[in-house]
N, C-alpha and C positions, 0 to 999 in steps of 0.2 A: 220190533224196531225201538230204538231211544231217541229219544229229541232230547227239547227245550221244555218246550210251551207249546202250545197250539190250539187252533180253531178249525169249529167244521169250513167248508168251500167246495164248490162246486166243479175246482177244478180239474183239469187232466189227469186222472188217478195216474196214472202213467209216472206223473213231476212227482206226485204228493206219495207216493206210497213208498219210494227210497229217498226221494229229493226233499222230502220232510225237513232232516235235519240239516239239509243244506242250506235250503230256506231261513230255515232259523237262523243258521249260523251268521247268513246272508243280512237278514233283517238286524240281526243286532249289532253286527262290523258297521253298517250304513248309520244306526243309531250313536253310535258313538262316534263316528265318523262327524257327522252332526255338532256334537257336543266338542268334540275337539275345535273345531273351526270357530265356534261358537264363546269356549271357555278358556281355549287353553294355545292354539297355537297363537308363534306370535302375529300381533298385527302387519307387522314388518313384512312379514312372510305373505298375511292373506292380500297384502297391498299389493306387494311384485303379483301373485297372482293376479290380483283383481285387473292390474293395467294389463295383462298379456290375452287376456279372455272379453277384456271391454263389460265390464260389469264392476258389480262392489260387492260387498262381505258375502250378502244372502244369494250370489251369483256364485260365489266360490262354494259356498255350501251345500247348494244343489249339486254341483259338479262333484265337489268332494264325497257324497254322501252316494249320489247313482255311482260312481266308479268304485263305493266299496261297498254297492250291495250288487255288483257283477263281479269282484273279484276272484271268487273261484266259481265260477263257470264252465269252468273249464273242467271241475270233477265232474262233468254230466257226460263220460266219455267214454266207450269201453276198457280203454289202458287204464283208465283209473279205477276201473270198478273190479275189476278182475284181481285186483289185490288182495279183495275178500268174499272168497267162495262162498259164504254165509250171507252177505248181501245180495252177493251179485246172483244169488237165485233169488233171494225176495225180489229182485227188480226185474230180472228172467218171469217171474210169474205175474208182473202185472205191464208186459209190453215190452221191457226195456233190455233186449238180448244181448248176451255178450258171450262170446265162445272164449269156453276155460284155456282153448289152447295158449291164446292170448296172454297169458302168466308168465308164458316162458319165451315170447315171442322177441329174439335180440334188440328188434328196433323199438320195444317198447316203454322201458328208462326214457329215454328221447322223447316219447311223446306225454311230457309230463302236462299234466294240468294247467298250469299258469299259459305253456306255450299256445296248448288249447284253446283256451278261456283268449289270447292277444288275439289271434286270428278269429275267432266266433266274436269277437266285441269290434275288430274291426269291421267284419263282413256287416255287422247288425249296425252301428251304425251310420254306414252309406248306404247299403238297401232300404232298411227300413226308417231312418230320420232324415237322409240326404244329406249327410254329413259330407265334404271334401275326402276324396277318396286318397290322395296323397298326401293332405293335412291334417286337420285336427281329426280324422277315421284312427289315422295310424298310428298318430305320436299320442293320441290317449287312450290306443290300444296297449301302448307300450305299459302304461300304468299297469295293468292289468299284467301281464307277459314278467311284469320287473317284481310284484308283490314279494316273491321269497329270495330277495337278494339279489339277482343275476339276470339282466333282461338279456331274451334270448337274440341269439344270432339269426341273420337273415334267410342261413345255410338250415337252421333248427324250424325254423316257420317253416320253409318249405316243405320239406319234411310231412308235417300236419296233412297235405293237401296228396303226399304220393302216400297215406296210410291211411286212409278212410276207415279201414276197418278197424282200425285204434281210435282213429279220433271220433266216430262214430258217424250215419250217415239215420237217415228215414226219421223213424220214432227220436232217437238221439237228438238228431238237427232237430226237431218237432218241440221236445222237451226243452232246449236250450232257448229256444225263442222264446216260450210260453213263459219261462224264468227272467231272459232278459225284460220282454213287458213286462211284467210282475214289477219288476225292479226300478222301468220307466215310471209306471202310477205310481210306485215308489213317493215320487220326489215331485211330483204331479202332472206326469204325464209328457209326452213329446214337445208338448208346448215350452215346456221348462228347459227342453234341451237347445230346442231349435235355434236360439242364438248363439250356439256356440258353433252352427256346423259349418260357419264358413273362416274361423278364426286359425289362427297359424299358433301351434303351445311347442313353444322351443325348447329343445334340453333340457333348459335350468328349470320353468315351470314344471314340465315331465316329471323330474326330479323332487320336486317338492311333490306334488301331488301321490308319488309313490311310497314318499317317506311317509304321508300322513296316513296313506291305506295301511302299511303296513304296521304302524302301530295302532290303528283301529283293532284293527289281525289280528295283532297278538293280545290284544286285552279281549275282545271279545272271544280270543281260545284260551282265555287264563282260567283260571282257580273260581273267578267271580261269576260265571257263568257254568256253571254244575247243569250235568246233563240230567233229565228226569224221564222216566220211562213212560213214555205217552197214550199207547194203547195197544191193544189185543189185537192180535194175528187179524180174527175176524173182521175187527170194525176198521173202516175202511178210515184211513188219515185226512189232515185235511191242511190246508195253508195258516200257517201264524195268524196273529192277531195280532193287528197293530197295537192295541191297549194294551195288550199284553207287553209285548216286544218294547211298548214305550215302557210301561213298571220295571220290567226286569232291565233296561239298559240304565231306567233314573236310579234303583237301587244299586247296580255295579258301580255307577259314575260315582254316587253319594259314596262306596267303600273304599273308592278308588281315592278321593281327595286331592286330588291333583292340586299342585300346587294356582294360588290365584296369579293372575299376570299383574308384571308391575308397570306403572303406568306413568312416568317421573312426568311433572309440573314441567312446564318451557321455563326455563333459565335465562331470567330478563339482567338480575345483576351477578355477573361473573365472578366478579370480587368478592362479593360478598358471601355470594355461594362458596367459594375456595377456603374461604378465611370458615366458614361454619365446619366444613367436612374436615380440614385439617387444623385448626386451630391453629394457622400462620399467614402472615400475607402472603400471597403467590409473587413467586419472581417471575421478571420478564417472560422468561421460556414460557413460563407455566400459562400466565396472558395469553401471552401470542398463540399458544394451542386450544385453548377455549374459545379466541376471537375466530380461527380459523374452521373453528367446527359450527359456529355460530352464524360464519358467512355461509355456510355452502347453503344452497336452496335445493339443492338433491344430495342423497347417499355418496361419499366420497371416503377420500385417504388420506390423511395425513402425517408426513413425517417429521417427526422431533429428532433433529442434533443434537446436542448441549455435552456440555462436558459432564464428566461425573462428580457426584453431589447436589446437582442443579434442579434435582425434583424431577424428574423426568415420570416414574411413575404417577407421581399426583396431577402431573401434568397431562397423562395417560387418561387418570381415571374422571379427571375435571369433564374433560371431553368428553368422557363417556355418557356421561349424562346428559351432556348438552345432546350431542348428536343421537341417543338413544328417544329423548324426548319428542325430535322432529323427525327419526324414522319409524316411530312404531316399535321397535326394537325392545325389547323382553329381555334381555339382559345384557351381557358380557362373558366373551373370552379371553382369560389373559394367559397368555402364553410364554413360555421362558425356554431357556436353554437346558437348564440342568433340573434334576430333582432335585436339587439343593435351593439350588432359587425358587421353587416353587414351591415348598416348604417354605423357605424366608415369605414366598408374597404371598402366603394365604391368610394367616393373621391382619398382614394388612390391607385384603382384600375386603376379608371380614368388617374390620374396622370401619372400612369405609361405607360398606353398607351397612351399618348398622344408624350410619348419618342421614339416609339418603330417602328425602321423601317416596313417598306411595309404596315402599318397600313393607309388604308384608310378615306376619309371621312365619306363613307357613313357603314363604320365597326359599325356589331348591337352590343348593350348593356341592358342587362335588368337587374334589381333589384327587385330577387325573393324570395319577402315574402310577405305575406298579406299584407300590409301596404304600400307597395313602392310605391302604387298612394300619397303619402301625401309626400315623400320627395320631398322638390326642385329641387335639380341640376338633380334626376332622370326626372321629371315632366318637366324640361327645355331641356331635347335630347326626352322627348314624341312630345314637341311644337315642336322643332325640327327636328324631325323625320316627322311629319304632314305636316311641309310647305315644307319641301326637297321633297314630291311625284311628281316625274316628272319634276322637276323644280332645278336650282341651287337656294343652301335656303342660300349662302353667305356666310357660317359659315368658318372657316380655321383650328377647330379643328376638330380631328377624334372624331368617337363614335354617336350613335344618336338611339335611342329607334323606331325599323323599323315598319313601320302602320301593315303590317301584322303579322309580329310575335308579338303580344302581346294574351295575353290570359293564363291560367295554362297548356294550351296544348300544344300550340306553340311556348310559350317565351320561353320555356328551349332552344328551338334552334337558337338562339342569337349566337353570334359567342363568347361574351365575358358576362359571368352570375355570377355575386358576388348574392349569395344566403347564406338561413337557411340550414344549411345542412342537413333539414328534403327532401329538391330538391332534394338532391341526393340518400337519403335512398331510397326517394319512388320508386326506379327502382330496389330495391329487395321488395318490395309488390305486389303480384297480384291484378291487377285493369286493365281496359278498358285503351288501347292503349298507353298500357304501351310500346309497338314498339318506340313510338317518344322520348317518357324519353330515352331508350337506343339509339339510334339515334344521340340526341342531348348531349350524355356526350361519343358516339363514338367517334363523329371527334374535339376533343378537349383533353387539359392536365387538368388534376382534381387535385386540391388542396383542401385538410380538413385540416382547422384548430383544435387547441386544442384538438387533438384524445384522451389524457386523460382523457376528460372530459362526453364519453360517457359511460354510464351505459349500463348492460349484456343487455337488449331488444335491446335498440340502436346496440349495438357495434352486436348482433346478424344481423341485417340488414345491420351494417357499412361491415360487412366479405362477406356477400355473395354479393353483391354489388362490391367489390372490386375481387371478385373471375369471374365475368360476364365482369369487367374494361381488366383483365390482359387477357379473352377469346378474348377481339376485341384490345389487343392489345393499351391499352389506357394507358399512360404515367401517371403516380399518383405523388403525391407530400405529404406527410402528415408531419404536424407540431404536435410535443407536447411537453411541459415542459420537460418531460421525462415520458421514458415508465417502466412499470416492465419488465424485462429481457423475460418472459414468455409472456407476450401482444405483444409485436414486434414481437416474434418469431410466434403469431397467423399471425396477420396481415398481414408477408410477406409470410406467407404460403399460405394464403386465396387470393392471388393476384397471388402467382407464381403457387401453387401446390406443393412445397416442401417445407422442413425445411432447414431453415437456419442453420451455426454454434453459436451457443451462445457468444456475443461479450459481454464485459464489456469496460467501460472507459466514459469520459463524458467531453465536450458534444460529442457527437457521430450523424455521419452520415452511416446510411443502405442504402444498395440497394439490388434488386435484379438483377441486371445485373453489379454491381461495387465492388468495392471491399471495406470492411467498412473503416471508418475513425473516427476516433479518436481526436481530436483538442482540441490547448488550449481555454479557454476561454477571449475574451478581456476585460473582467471588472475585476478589482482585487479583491481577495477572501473579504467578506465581513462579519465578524463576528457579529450575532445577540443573543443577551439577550435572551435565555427564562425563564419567571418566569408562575408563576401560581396563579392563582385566584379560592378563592371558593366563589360562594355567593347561595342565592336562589334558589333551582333549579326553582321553579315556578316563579322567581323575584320578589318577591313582596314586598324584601327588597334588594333594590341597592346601599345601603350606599357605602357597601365594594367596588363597581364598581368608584362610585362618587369620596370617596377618594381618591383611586387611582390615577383617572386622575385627582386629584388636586394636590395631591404628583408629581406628572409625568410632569405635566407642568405647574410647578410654573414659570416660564422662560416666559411662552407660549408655542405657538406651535398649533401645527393641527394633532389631532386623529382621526385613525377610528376603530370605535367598529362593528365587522362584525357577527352577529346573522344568525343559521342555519334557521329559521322559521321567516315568515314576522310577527306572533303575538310578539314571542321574540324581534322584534327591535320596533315595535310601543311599545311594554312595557317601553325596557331600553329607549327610545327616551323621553315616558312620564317624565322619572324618571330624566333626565337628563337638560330636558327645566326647570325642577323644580327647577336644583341646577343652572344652568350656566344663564338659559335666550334663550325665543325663537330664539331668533337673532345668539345665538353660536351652534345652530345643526340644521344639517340638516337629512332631513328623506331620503333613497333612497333603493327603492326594486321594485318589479314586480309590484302591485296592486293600481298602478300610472294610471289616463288615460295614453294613448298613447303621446299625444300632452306635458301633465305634465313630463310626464317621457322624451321623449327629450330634453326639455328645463333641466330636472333636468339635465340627461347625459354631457350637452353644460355644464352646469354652474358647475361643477365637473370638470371638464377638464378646464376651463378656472381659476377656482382657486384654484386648486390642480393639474396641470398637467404641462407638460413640460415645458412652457411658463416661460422662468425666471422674465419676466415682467407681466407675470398674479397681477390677486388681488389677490394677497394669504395674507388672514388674519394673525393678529397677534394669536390670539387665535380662535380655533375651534374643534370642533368633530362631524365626519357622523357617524349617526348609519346606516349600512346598511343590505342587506342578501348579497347572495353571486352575485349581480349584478357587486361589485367591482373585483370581483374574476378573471373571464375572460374581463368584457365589456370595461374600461374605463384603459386609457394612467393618469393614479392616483399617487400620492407620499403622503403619509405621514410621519410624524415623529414619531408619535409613533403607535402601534397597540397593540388593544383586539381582540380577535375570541373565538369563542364556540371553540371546539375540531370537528378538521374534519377528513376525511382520509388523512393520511399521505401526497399525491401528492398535493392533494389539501391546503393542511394546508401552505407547499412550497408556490404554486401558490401565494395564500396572502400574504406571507410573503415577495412576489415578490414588492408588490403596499408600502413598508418600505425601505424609501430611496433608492427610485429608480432614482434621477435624482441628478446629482450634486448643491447643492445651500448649504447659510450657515445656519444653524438653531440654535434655543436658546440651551443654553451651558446645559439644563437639558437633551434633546431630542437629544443633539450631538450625541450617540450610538443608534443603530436601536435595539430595544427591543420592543418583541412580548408577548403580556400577554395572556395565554392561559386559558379557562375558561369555561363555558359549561356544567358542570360537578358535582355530586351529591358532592361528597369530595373528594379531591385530596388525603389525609389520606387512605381513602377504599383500601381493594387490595381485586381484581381488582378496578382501577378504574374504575367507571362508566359513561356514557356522560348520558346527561338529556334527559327524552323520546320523544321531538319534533328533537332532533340529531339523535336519534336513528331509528324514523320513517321515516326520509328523508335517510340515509345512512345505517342502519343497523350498529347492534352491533358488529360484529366482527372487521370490518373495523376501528371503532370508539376505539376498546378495543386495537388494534395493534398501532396505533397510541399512544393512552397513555401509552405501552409499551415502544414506542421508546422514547419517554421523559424522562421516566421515571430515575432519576438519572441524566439526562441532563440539563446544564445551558446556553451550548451555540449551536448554529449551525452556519456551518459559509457554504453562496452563494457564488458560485455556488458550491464547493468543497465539500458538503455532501449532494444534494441533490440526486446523483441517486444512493448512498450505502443504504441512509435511505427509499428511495421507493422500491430499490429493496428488503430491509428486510420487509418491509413493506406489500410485495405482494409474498413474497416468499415462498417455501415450509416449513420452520422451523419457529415454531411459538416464537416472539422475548417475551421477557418480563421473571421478578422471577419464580420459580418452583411453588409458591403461586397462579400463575397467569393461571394455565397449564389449570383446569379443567374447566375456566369456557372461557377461547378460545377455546375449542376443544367444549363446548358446541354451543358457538355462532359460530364456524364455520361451525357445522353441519347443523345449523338453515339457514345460508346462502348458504350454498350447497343448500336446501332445496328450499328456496327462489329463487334462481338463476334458477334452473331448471324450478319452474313454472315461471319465469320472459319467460324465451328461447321458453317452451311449450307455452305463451301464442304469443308471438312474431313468433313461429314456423305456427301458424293457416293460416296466411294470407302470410307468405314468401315465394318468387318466390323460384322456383328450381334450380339445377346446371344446370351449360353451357351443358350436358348430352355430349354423343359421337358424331364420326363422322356419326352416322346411325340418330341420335335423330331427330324427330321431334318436332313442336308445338304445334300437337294434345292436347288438354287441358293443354295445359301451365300455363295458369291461372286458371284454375278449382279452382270452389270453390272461386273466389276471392272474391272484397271489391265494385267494379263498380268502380266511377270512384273515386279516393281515396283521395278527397279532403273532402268527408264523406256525410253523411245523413244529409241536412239541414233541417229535420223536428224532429231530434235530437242531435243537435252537439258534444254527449256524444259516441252514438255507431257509431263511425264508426274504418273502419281500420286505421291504425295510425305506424308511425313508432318512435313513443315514446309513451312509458308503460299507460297504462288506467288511471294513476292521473291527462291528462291533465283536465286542468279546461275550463267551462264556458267562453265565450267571448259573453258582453255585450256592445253597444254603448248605454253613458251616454247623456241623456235630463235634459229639468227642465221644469216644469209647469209654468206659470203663472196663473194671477191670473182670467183668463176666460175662463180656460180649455184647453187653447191651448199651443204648446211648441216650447221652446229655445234653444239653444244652450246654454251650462253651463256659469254662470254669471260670474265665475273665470274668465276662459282661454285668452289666453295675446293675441290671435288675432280672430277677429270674434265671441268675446262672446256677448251673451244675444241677437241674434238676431231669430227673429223671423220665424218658421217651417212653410211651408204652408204645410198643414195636406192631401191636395191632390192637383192633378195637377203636375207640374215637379219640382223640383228642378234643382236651380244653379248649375253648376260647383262647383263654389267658398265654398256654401254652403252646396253640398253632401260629399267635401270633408273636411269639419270643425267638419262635423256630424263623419264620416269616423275617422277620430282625437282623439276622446273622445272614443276610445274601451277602453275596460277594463276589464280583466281575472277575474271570481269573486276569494272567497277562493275555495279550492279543496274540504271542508267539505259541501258547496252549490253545487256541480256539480256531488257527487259519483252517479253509477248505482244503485241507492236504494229509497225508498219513497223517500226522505228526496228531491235527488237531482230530484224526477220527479215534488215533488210539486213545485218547485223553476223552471223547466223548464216550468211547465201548468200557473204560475202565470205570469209569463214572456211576455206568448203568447199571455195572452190578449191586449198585447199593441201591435195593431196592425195600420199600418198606410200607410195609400196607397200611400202616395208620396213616401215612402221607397221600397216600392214593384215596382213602376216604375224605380226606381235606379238605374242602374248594381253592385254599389259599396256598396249598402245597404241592396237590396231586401235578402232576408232570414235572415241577424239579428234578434238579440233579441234586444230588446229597455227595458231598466230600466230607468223609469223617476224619477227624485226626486223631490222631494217639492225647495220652496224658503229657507228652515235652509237647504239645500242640505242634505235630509234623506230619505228614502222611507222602506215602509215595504213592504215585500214579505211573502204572505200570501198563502198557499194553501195545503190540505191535509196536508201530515206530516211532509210542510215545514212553519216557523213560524219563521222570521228573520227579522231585526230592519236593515240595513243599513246606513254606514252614510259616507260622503266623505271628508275628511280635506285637501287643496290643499295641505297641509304641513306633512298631515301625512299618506295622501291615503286614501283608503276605508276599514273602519273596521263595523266588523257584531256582531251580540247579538243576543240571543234566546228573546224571550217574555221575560222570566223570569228577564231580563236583566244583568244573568250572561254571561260572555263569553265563548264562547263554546270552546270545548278540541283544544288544539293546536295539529293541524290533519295534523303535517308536513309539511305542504304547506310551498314551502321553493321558494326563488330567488326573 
């Protein structure tokens, strides 16, 4: 036999002669269970517990510590022993019988161990502690039943109870006792339990409790814990040593170095604290969101409106420490729309902690989204985090990406996580060990930015997510331009449980534990031009666009023409290089490599962005989609857009003199050219159908509504009248206009529904009662929800089924083998070894060049399966040894950078322009329908 460690005992040879190194495993998952509670979860966390159980810290401990040294229990079973013929005759020879047929026996899968281990942890304690037999017996059975990700169905227990002969019965049930006492003196004894056996642990509690076992679990089955060959055949085994079990769990803990918890000081002066972390005075907004997290006297939500430039993040992160201070709370999650913004907020996340009292050095940090292996300064706290193991690594700032928490499992539990705010959705999706996502956004303050910018699927997942935040007591923060009247009023219901009163005024601070606020805004009212434009709806004659911006900046000046569809801007881009010259436009949308598109991002910002000393040309115009809209700190002087919805249409109008500087005397006044649109003449007006497939007609029709007879708008002072009429019960617009709103609103009723039904399939459930268990919590889910890599099209998703395709781009040469694209501004055209390992350096160059295809290449139809079969033939074994590689798709293209994709009913011509992305053709080599693909 192999163990651990071990000591003589007198026990049941029966337990000790196979159950040996279960025991072990047992005693040191409990020891570190222990030390977790003790060192490292948040307090936040052991608080909601401590209130649901009626105890404090060293009451959650005992709990926490017996429940992971019963967690597999349930291996004490014949279905589980039979696995190894080698064992299961060592346990056949001292009592413990299992008939080999057993291996092959269908219903035995089913009766796995955990299922086991729920039902023996139930039955043990109501018989033997008197635990409530429909209360706290079951729902911290459930602990037990959920440790590997998926707590079982009601339909699965049962099961246990009509298989005896799997789950075991006589000597078996004999052994499993003998281990559960074992596990009771544990912690010391019945006594230690006994006031838990008449309490009610709902859900959310369940929930936490399982996340901590589980990563007891997995550290105590890591690397740190080497197994050591115990003893000879002959000499009879014996039960652990707890001195033992304590040395070896203090020496894993000490290699482990888990990061220390931060502990932030109460924040007496507001101001002063604001003015230190950012080295400015806070504007009103930014007040008003520190006074409201400084009122609440329990865990609450607060939302920020304010226009854009108003500080809204600092206003976010002010909070955050106030409210972290009086919850317990161990960090923060900041949350965003795009991987572009969340790149933008990590630097200034950083920043901000590096201000921020009781922040440690060795405080973790992760940057979660796909990509965040390729950013720098994240990649420099990875180096950093790697030489700090065990060692002083020298460094004097906080923050450092910690060796063990990294992974989609584990990084969420980072004490400080700038993430896609798809991180956080995913903790209202059913998926395997889905316990640690709640876990890791428990003991922390959650910020979402730009909340208006989620659509009915998203915002269906953003509610119930945020209704499971306000269950454990988790401090929220959400940002948005502005809300419709009726969306706040969802939000803080879906977080508190009731409605709010309906506030009006702007910008406005909500809470649900404050009282609302109302504030002026710091930037003076700023009156914008709007005129209208009709041209093409197909484009295919952009005189009318061209003149205009020649009329417009005769002076000079710097435009941006902002397209709802990335075909719409590669058209007007075309039309445009044509009149001005390539040199005067720039292209910027989604369908950029990764590596292209940040360098676009930088070089946006560096000459159109705050920087009064940037190079900002004399003359220029970006076509873009709506990447300008939330991603980039942009000014222009003058703006086009398609017609969008109303909030949004604001938002851009937001990136129009947005920063103080002087500009030529044509573009002095911020004037927005609205366009888009079949004729501006029509009533209704109508938006063009690639607007219409991205947003829907109603939304699109109310908008032109609110224009309609309007020449000016003036920031911030009509932006949240015009959204809330925009989103409100009475439909705005001439009596001309009635019937064919009331058409398209019923079409969006329509839509919205199946958007919710489809987002309803895979959505986690409510926080349930104080009876609820986790019996099939997940039922029915998604595994594990980062999706099906043998189809990146079907999996569960917490945004709506148009996501697209994501390819990493190659280039052949000219002897069959491949490069790295001959563009890109660092590490191109170097050569692929086709097997064997790859670099570092060069897994993450390859990693660099992803790229989303169109949405009309990736639908669930022929079309997108031929485009996935012909994908797969480029298969490449150096990429399959990668971590950062293996399951891509790989699209190679030729030396003119083009490649066809050929297969059943898919037939497409590819081709890549550093300067104008990736565009696609049919054979025919017309271009295909512009299929909405928008950002």
């Amino acid at each position: 036999m192999w163990a651990k460690t071990a000591n003589r005992d007198d026990s049941d040879p029966r337990i000790v002669t196979h159950w040996l190194p279960l025991h072990v495993h047992l005693a040191d998952t409990a020891g570190i269970a222990a030390l977790l509670v003790d060192e490292w979860v948040s307090p936040q966390v052991i608080r909601r517990i401590a209130t649901e159980i009626g105890g404090d810290a060293g009451a959650v401990r005992s709990l926490t510590t017996w429940l992971a040294a019963v967690h597999d229990i349930g291996k004490a079973s014949p279905a589980f022993a039979v696995q190894n013929a080698t064992l299961a005759d060592a346990m056949r020879r001292n009592g413990l019988d299992a008939n080999p047929r057993l291996a092959v026996d269908p219903v035995r899968p089913r009766i796995r161990h955990e299922v086991v281990g729920q039902r023996v942890v139930r039955s043990f304690l109501r018989d033997e502690l008197g635990f409530a037999w429909r209360a706290a017996a079951a729902q911290l059975g459930c602990v037990v039943g959920g440790h590997h990700g998926v707590p079982p169905e009601s339909s699965l227990l049962a099961e246990v109870d009509k298989h005896p002969e799997l789950a075991g019965t006589g000597a078996w049930a004999d052994a499993r006792l003998s281990a559960l006492r074992w596990a009771t003196e544990l912690v010391g004894g019945p006594a230690t339990l006994s006031p838990f056996a008449g309490v009610t642990v709902g859900r959310p509690v369940q929930v936490l409790l399982t996340g901590i076992v589980i990563v007891a679990d997995w550290i105590a089955s890591s690397e740190l814990f080497p197994l050591e060959p115990l003893h000879t055949a002959d000499e009879p085994p014996a039960l652990p040593s707890l001195v033992a079990t304590a040395r070896r769990v203090e020496a894993a803990w000490a290699e482990l170095d888990m990061p220390t918890r931060w502990a932030p000081p109460e924040v007496t002066e507001p101001v002063a604290a604001f003015t230190e972390r950012f080295q400015r005075t806070p504007r009103p907004v930014q007040i008003a969101a520190v006074e409201a997290a400084m009122e609440q006297e329990r865990p609450g939500m607060i939302v920020v409106e304010a226009p854009m430039g108003e500080g809204k993040t600092e206003a976010a992160l002010a909070a955050v420490e106030v409210l972290a201070s009086r919850s317990g709370a161990d960090g923060c999650f900041v949350a965003l729309p795009t991987r572009a913004t969340t790149d933008a907020m990590f630097r200034r996340v950083l920043s901000w902690m590096r201000t921020l009292p009781g922040i440690a050095l060795d405080t973790s940090v992760l940057l979660a989204h796909g990509t965040a292996s390729l950013n720098d300064e994240y990649r420099g706290l990875v180096r950093r985090g790697i030489q700090g193991v065990g060692t002083d690594s020298g460094e004097d700032e906080a923050g450092l990406a910690h060796h063990w928490l990294r992974g989609r499992k584990k990084g969420p539990l980072a004490q400080f996580v700038i993430g896609t705010v798809d991180q956080v959705l995913v903790a209202g999706l059913k998926s395997r060990h889905l316990a640690l996502r709640h876990l890791a956004l428990a003991g922390k303050v959650v910020v979402i930015d730009e909340v208006h910018a989620y659509d009915v699927y998203m915002s269906t997942y953003l509610d119930r997510v945020l209704s499971w935040l306000g269950a454990y007591g988790v401090p929220v923060v959400l940002l948005s331009a502005t809300l419709p009247t009726a969306r706040r009023a969802e939000l803080l219901a879906a977080y508190s449980g009731t409605e709010p009163e309906p506030v009006t005024g702007y910008p406005l601070v909500s809470a649900t534990a404050a009282a609302p606020r109302v504030v002026p805004a710091s930037m003076a009212p700023r009156p914008v031009v709007v005129e209208r434009l009709t041209e093409d709806p197909d484009l295919a004659d952009l005189d009318a666009l061209v003149e205009t911006l020649r009329a417009r900046m005769v002076d000079g000046g710097c435009a941006v023409v902002i397209r709802n569809t990335v075909a719409r801007v590669q058209t007007t881009a075309d039309a445009l290089v044509a009149a001005f010259g390539e040199d005067s436009i720039t292209v910027s949308h989604s369908r950029f490599l990764a590596c292209d598109r940040a360098e676009l991002d930088a070089d946006l910002v560096r000459r159109f962005g705050p920087d009064p000393a940037g190079a900002r040309p004399a003359f220029h115009v970006v076509v873009a989609s709506q990447t300008v809209e939330q991603s980039l700190d942009v000014d222009f002087d003058l703006m086009v857009t398609d017609l969008a919805p109303i909030d949004l249409l604001l938002q851009r109008m937001g990136r129009l003199h947005r920063h103080t500087r002087t500009r030529p005397a044509a573009v002095s006044q911020p004037r927005c050219i609205v366009t888009g649109v079949e004729d501006w003449r029509t009533e209704p007006v109508r938006a063009v159908a690639g607007s219409r497939r991205v947003y829907g007609e109603h939304a699109l029709l109310r908008t032109a509504a609110l224009l309609d007879g309007r020449d000016l708008i003036t920031v911030p002072t009509d932006i949240a009248p015009l959204v809330q009429a925009g989103y409100g019960a009475a439909e705005p617009g001439p009596e001309s206009w009635q019937s064919a709103l009331a058409e398209a609103a019923e079409v969006d009723r329509r839509r919205s529904d199946e958007r919710r039904a489809r987002a309803a399939e895979f959505l986690l459930g409510d926080a349930g009662g104080p009876r609820a268990t986790l019996d099939g919590w997940i039922r029915a889910g998604v595994g594990d929800a980062d999706g099906d890599r043998e189809d990146p099209r079907r999996q569960g998703q917490v945004r709506d089924g148009a996501e697209s395709v994501e390819v990493l781009v190659v280039q052949r040469d000219g002897d069959g083998g491949l490069l790295t694209p001959d563009w890109i501004s660092k590490d191109a055209g170097l050569q692929i070894p086709l097997h064997g390992t790859l670099s570092g350096r060069l897994s993450r160059a390859i990693a660099a060049c992803a790229l989303r295809l169109p949405i009309g290449m990736s639908q669930l139809n022929p079309v997108g399966d031929g485009v996935i079969a012909a994908l797969e033939r480029h298969y490449v074994e150096s990429f399959h040894k990668d971590p950062l590689l293996d399951g891509q798709l790989i699209l190679p293209l030729g030396a003119d950078r083009t490649a066809e994709i050929v297969h059943g009913a898919a037939d497409f011509r590819v081709t890549y322009d550093p300067r104008r992305g990736l565009t696609h053709e049919s054979r025919s080599n017309k271009p295909p329908r512009d299929s909405g693909d928008h950002h």
